[in-house]
N, C-alpha and C positions, 0 to 999 in steps of 0.2 A: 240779622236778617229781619227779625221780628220788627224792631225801631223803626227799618226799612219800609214795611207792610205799612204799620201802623202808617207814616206819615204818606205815603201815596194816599190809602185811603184818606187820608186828612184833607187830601190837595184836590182829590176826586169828589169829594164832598164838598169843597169851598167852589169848587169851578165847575159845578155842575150844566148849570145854564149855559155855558160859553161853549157851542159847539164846538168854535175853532181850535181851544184849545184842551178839550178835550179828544177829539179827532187825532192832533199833534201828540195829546200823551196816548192813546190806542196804538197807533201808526208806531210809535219806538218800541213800546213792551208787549205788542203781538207776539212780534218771532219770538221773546222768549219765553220759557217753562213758568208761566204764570197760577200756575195748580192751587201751591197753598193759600197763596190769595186770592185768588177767587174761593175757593173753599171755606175761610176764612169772611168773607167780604158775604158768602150767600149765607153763614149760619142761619141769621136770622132771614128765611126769605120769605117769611112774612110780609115782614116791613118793609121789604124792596116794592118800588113800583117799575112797571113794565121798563121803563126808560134804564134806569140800574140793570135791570137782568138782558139787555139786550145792548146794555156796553159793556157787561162781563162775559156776554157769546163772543163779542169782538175779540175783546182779551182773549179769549180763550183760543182764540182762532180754529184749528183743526183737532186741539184738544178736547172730544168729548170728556175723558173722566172724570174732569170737576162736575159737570154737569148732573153727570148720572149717579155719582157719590149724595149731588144733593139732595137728589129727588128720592133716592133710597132712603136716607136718613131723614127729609121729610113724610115719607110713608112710612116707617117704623110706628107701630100704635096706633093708626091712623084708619077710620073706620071712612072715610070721606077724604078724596083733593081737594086741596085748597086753589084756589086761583091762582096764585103763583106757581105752585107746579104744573098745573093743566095749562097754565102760559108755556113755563119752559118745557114740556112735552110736546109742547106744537114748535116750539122755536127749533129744538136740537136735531141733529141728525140721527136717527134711531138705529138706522144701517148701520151706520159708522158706527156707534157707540159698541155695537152686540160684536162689529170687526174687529173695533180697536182692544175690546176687552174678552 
């Protein structure tokens, strides 16, 4: 599974630019349970720019937990948000997230 991870993000990284077929890879691996990897894909969500964290909402589809897993573990220690969370704090559904969990 991990090998698995790893090389999507490989391919999600090389074919960034190419909306079409990034769309095409969204569009297959929505419907499924894409958790660890996005989990995995936001550790660092520093480094992501808005464009990455808003094709891992797609992925994610109606699954808040990744989201909110993130944003926790980016506020652990954290006397200030960073931009990236205060992005995905505006992007997620907050209803859902407090429903779902």
């Amino acid at each position: 599974k991990q090998w698995y991870q790893r090389r999507v993000r490989g391919f999600i990284l090389k074919k960034w630019e190419e909306k079409s077929t990034m769309n095409a890879l969204v569009s297959v691996l929505a419907p499924k349970d894409n958790s660890t990897f996005i989990l995995e894909y936001m550790l660092d969500l520093n480094k992501l720019d808005t464009r990455q964290i808003d094709v891992m909402i797609k992925l994610g589809g109606g699954n808040t937990n990744p989201f909110l897993r993130t944003i926790l573990l980016n506020l652990a220690d954290q006397n200030v948000l960073n931009e990236n969370v205060k992005y995905l704090f505006q992007k997620i559904n907050l209803a859902l997230c407090c429903e779902q969990n």
